[in-house]
KOLKE-567560 format. One record per residue (C-alpha): z, y, x; residue number from 0. Coordinates in nm, 4 decimals. Layout:
# residues N
- up;north;east;n
- Z;Y;X;NUM
...
//
This chain:
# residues 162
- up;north;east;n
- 1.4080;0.7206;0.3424;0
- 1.3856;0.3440;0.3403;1
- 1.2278;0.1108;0.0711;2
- 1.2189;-0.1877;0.0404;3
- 0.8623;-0.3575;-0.1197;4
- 0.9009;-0.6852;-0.2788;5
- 0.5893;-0.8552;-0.4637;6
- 0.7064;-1.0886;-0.7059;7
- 0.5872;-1.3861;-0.6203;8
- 0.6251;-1.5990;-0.9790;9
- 0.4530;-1.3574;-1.1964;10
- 0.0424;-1.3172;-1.2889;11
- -0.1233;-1.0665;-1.1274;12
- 0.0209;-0.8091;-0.8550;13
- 0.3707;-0.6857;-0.9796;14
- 0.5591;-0.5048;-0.7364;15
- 0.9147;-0.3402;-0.7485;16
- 0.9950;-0.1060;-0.5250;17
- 1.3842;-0.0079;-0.4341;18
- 1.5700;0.2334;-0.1848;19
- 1.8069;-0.0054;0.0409;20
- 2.0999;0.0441;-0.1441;21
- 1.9091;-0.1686;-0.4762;22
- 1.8139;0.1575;-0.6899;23
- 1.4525;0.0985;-0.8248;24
- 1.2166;0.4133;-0.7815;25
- 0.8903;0.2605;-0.8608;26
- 0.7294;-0.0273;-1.0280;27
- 0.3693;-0.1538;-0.9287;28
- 0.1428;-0.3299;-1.2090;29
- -0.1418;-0.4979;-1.1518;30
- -0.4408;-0.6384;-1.3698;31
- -0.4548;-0.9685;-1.4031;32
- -0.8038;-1.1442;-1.3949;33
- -0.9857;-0.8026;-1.3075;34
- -1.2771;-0.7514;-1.1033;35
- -1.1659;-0.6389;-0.7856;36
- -0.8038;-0.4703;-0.7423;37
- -0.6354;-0.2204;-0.9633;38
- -0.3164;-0.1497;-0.9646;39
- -0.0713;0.1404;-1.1087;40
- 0.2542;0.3374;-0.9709;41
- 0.4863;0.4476;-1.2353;42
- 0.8402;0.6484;-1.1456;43
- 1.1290;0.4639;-1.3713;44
- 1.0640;0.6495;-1.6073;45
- 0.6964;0.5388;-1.6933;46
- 0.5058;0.7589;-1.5961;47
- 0.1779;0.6989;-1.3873;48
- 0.1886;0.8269;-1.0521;49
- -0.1066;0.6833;-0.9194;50
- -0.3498;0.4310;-1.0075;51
- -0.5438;0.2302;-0.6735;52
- -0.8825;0.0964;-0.7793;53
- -1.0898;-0.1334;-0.4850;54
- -1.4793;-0.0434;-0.4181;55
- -1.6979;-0.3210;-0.5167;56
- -1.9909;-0.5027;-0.2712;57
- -1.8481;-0.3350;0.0406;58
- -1.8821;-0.5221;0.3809;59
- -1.5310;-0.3744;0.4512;60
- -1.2483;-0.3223;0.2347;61
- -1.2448;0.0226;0.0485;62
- -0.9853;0.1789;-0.2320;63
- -0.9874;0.4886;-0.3869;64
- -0.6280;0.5943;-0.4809;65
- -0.6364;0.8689;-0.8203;66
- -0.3416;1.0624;-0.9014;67
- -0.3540;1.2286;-1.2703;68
- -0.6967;1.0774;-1.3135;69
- -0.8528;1.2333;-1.0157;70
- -0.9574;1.1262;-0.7085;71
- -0.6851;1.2176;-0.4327;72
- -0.7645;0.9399;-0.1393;73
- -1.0502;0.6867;-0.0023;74
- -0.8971;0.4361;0.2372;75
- -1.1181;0.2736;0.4335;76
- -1.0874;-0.0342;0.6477;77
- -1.2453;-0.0061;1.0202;78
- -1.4560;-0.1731;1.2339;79
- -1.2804;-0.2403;1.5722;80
- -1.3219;-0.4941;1.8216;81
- -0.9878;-0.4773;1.9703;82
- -0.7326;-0.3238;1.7262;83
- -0.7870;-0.2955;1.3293;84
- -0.7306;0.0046;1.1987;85
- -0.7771;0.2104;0.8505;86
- -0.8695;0.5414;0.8471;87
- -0.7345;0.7724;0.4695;88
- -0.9295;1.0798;0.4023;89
- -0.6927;1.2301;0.1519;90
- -0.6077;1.5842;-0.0397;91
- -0.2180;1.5103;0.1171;92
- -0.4095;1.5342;0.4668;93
- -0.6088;1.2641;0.7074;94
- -0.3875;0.9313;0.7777;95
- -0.4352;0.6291;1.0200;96
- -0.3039;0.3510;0.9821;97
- -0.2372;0.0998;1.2961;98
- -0.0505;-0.2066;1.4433;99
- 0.0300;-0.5859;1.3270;100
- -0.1025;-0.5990;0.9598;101
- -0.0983;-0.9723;0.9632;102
- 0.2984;-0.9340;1.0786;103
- 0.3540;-0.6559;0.8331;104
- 0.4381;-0.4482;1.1174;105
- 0.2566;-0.1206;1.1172;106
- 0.2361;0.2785;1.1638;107
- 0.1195;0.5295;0.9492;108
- 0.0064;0.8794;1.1020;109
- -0.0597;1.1946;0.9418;110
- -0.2821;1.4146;1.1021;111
- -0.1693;1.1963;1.4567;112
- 0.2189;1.2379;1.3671;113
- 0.4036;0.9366;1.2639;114
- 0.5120;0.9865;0.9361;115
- 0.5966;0.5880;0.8090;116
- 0.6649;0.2722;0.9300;117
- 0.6060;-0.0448;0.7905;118
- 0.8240;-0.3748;0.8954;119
- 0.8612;-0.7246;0.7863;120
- 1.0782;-0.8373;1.0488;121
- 1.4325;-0.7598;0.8593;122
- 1.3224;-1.0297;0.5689;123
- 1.2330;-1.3455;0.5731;124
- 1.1680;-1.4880;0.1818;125
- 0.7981;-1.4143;0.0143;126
- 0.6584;-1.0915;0.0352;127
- 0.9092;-0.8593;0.1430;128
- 0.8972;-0.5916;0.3362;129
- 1.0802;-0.2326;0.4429;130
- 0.9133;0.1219;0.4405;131
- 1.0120;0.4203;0.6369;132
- 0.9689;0.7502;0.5113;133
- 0.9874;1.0658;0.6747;134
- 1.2007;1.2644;0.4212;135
- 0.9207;1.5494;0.3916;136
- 0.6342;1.3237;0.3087;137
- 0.5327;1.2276;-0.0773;138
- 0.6843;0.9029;-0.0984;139
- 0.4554;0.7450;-0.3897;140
- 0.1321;0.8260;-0.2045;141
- 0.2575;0.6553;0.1403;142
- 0.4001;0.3461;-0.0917;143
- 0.0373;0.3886;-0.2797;144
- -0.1092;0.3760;0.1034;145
- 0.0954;0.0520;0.2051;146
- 0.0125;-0.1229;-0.1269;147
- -0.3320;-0.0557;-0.0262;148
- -0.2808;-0.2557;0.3109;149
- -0.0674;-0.5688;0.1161;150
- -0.3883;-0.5978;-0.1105;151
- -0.5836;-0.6058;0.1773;152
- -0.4128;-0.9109;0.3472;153
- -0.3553;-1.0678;0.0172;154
- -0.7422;-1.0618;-0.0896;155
- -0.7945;-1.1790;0.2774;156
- -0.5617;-1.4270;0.2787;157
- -0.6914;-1.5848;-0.0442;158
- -1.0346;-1.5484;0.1086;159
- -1.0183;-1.7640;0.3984;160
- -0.7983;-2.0547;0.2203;161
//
């Protein structure tokens, strides 16, 4: 299934929406505003939490822990490569890796070495807007939960280094 990711770009903190390609909304992402370090919450359109994505403190490399029904369910973890970046999710839905373009947008998510998602900014050009695709057997709000991860990321680096 395809998403489509769009950060609103007008509004304090990180508020996301999150809608199939034919405009129906499935998720909504809410951020804190002026919190230490990221934290963020999934709800289904009906309001209830999903997940809820809280970043590591004084790490030399980015780190998230992603808790579904207040307990731990992932720790993503950004790698240390020379040639490729890469992050590595040790998770109870099974191991991911995440790999390609992040600055582009343009990545791969594998699960246990199959690719399960795909991640592509090239189809939009305005703000932060970007399509997901979902292999129809995976949990869609932890792979969303997993690319949210990776636009924090870039974001926090982004802000970082201007």
């Amino acid at each position: 299934m395809r998403f489509i990711v769009r950060q609103k770009v007008f509004s304090f903190g990180d508020n996301f929406t999150i809608k199939d390609e034919t405009g129906n909304e499935h998720f909504i992402v809410r951020g804190k505003v002026f919190a230490l370090g990221d934290k963020l919450r999934i709800y289904n359109m009906q309001g209830q939490e999903l997940f809820y994505i809280e970043q590591k403190l004084f790490r030399f490399l980015p780190e998230y822990t992603i808790y579904q029904s207040g307990q731990p369910v992932a720790t993503v973890k950004k790698q240390f490569t020379f040639f490729k970046p890469r992050f590595n999710i040790w998770s109870a839905y099974g191991d991911f890796t995440i790999e390609g373009n992040f600055l582009g947008m343009d990545f791969s998510i594998y699960k246990n070495g199959k690719h399960v998602a795909q991640v592509s900014k090239r189809w939009f050009s305005w703000g932060d807007t970007y399509g997901v695709d979902i292999a129809d057997d995976e949990n869609y709000g932890f792979l969303l939960a997993l690319v949210i991860v990776i636009d924090q990321v870039i974001h926090d680096n982004n802000h970082n280094n201007s």
